[in-house]
N, C-alpha and C positions, 0 to 999 in steps of 0.2 A: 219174819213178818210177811204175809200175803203181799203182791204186790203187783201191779198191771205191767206193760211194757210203758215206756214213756217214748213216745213218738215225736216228743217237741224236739230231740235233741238227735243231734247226727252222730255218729264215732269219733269223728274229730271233736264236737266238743266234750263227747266222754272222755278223751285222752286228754283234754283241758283238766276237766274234772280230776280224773288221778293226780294230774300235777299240782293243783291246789289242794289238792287232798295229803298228798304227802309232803308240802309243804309246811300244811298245818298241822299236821302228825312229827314236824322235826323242828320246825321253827318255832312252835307258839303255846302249841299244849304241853310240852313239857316246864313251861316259863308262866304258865298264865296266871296261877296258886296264888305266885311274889308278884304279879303285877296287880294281882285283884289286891294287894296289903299296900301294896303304891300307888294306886287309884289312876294307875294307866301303864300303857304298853308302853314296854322300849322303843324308842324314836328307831334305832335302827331295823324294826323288823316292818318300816314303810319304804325305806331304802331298797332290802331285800325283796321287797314286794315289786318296787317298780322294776328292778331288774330282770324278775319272772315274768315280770306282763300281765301281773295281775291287778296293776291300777289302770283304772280308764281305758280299756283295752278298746273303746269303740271312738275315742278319739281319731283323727285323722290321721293319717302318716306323714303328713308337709308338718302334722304338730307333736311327731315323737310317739302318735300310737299305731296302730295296728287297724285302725279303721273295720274293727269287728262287730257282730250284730249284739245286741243287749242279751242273747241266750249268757255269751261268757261271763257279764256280769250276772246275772242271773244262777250261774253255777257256783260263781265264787261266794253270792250270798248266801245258796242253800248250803253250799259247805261247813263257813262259819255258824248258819243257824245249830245245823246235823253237829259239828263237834261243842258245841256252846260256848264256843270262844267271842263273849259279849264284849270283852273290853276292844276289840277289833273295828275301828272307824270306818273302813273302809269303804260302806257301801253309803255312809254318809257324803263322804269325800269323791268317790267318784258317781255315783247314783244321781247325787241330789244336788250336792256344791257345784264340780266339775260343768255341767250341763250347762251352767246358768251362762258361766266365760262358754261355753263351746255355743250355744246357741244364738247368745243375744250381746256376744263381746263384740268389742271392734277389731281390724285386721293385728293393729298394736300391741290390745290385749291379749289376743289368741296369741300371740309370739310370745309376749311375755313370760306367760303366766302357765299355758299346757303342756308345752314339752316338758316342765321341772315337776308339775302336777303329775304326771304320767311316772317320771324318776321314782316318786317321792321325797326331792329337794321341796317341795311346799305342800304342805297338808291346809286342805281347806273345810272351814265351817259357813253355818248360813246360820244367821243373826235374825230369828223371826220372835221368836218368845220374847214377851216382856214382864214384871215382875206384876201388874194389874192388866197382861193381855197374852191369853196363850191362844188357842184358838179362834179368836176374835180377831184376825188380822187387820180390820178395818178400824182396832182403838189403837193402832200403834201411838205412842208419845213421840218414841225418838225423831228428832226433828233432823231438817239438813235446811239450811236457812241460804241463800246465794249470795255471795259478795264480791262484785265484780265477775271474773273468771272461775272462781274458788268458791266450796260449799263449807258452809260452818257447821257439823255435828254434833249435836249434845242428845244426849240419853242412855239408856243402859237396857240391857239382853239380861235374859238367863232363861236357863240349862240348856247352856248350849252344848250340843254334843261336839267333840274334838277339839272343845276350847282353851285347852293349855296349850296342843300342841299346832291350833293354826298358825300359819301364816301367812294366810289371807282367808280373810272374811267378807260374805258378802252380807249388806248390812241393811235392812227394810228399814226406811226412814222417810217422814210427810216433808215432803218439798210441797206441798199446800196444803197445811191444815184445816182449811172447807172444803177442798176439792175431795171428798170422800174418798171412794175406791181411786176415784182420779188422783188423787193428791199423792199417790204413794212411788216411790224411787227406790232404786238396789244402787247400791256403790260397793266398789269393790274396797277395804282398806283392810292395809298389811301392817302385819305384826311389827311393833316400834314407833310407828308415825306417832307425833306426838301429839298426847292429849288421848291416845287408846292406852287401855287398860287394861289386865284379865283378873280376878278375882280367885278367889282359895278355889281349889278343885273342891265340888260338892261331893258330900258324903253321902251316899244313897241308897236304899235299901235292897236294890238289886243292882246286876252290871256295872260290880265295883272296880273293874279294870277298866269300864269308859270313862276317859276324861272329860267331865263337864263343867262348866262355869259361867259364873260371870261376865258378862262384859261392858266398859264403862268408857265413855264416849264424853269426853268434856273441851270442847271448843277445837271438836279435828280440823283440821282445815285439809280441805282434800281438791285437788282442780279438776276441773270439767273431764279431765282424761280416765278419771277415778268413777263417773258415771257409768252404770251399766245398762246397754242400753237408750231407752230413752227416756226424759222426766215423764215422770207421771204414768207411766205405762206397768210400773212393780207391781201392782196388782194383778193385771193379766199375765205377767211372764209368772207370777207366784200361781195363778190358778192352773197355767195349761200344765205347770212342770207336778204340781202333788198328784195327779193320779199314777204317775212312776214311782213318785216315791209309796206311795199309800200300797202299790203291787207289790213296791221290795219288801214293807213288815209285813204284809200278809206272805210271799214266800218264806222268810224265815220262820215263821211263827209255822207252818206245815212242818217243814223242815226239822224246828225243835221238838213238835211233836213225836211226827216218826219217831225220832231217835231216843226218844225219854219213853215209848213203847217198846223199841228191841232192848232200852237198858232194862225198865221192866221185867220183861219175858225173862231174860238171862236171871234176873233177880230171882224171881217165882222160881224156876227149875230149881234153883239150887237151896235156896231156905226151908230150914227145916220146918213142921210146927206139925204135933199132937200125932210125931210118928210116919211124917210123910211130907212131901215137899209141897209146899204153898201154892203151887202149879195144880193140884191134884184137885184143888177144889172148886165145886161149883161157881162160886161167886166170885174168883178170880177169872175162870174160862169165859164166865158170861161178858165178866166188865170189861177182858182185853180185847170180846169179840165184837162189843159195839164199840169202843174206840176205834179197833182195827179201823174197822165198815166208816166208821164218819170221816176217819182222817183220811182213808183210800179215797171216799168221795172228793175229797176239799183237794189233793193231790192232783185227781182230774181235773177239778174245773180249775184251779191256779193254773195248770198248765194251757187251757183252753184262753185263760184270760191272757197270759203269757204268748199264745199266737195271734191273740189278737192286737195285741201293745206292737206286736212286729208290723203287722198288716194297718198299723196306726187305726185301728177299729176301736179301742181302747178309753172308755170315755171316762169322767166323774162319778158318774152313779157306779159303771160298774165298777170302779174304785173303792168306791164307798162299801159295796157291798164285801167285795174281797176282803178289806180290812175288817170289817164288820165281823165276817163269819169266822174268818181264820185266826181271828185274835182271839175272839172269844170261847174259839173252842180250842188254841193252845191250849188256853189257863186250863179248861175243864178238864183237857185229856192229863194236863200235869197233876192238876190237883191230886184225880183219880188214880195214877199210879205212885202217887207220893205213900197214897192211902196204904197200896198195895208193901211198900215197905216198910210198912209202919213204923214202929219210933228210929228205925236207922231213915227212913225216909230226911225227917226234921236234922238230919246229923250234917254239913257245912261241907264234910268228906266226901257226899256222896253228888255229884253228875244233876241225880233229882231236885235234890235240896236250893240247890244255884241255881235250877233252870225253874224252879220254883217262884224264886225271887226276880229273875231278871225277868221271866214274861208278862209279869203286870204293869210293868209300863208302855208295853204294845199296846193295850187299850186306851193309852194316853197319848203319846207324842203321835204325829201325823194329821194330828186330831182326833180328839175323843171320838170314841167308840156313838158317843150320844149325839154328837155335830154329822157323824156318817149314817145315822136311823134321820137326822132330820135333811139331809142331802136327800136321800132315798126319799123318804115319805113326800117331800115337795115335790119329786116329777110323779108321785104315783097320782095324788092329787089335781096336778096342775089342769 
């Protein structure tokens, strides 16, 4: 495949890159078949991960990481996007979860909680979905009610991503149910406190090796030390933190593209059909060469938004828009080469077929693809 230089990244962290690479070339794609039939990845391959340094790797060093810049994480999500190893939490857990203790924890917490995070002795999720409010963060139910010192929790999550295997969660809940956006609180609570819950791992129609679920919340009692942050403040730590996550699907979603184009190409050369290989024809050369060209472009500008996320230039809309584009035209670039293998395309065997199914929920979780057109379209307006 064509391809630019990529100037975001230095030698060092291309030597990151091989090593995530051949990690996941020995540890995880030969395992991942039986994990997608177990509806999740063997617990010991976060272990093996923290060892490498490939959890959290921008955490601090007083708290067991490496105090590195988000390019590493960044490498490690294009990797897993590039080999389609979906049941992989990883970028959930240190992307998205991790940040929330590293940013807005107290000195306590950050001891507690980061250095095992980094290990991978604690896998963490974040508890936003609810079963009548997905991207609607401001209809959250789950309540956190104060009694005395201690907050009382009742309500229930779902599809949580990493939810069999957290062991802590961070959990959106109305500590004032009129106080609107105001009213909203994060707490952190860990796997076993009583009165938590986790529910059947959901069955899903793509990315059958992430574990996701339920989760159910009936009179937690949790103490002020279990607060994240400050009351009433969940909302803003929920808003500045989703344009990082919203860059990470749009990185992978480039990523899986690429890589369902070189399987592609490899597929064409070699298929027969009416005497000569499926490479040979017009309307395959045409459709690989405007996929090429769109996903070279999205490549560039991901990585342009990527310097700018460093340089904290990196806002909402442009968030919006990266998920927007990149998700959208995963799907298309997959669909289109699905096409290209025709009925082996639809076959469960083949690379295409799974990254078929896992990339339509990029258009979903982060917030729909339709919440990111109506982000956009209010400042164009405003």
């Amino acid at each position: 495949m064509i391809t630019m230089p990529r100037t975001v990244y230095s030698d060092e962290h291309e030597l990151f890159r091989n090593s995530v690479r051949k990690f996941l070339e020995t540890e995880a794609a030969p395992f991942h078949a039986q994990w997608e039939k177990d509806g999740q990845v063997d617990r010991s391959l976060w272990l093996k991960a923290g060892e490498q340094g490939f959890l959290c790797p921008s955490i601090e060093e007083e708290y067991g990481g490496y105090g590195a810049d988000f390019r590493y994480h960044a490498i490690v999500n294009e990797e897993i996007g590039r080999s389609g190893l979906t049941g992989i939490g990883w970028g959930l857990h240190s992307d998205i979860a991790v940040p929330y203790v590293q940013r807005y924890g107290s000195e306590a917490q950050k001891q507690k909680y980061l250095p095992k995070c980094v290990s991978g002795e604690i896998v963490m999720a974040i508890a936003m979905t609810e079963p009548a409010a997905g991207s609607d963060l401001q209809g959250i139910k789950t309540n956190a009610v104060k009694d005395g010192d201690d907050y009382i929790i009742n309500g229930s999550k779902t599809f949580i991503t990493n939810g069999q295997h957290a062991d802590l969660v961070v959990v959106v809940a109305k500590t004032d149910p009129k106080g609107g956006a105001k009213g909203t609180s994060l707490f952190l609570i860990e796997a076993g406190m009583e009165g938590f819950s986790k529910g059947s791992n959901l069955e899903k129609v793509g990315m059958k090796a992430q574990d996701t679920s339920e989760l159910f919340f009936q009179d937690v009692r949790v103490s002020k030390d279990q607060l994240l942050g400050e009351e009433g403040k969940g909302f803003v730590y929920l808003m500045q933190d989703l344009p990082q996550e919203r860059l990470n699907v749009a990185m992978v979603a480039v990523a899986s593209a690429e890589a369902t184009i070189e399987q592609t190409i490899d597929y064409v050369k070699d298929r027969k059909a009416f005497g000569t290989t499926v490479a040979t024809f017009q309307n395959t050369q045409f459709k690989l060469a405007e996929l090429a060209t769109e996903v070279q472009v999205a490549r560039v500008y991901i990585d342009r938004c990527l310097e700018l996320h460093l340089e904290q230039k990196f806002d909402s809309v442009m968030a919006a828009q990266a998920k927007l584009l990149c998700t959208d035209l995963q799907c298309k670039v997959i669909d289109e080469c699905l096409q290209l293998f025709g009925g082996y395309g639809y076959m469960w065997e083949y690379p295409v077929a799974r990254a078929f199914a896992d990339a339509r929920v990029q258009r979903i979780y982060a917030g729909t693809n339709e919440i990111m057109k109506l982000i956009i379209g209010r400042e164009l307006v405003k």
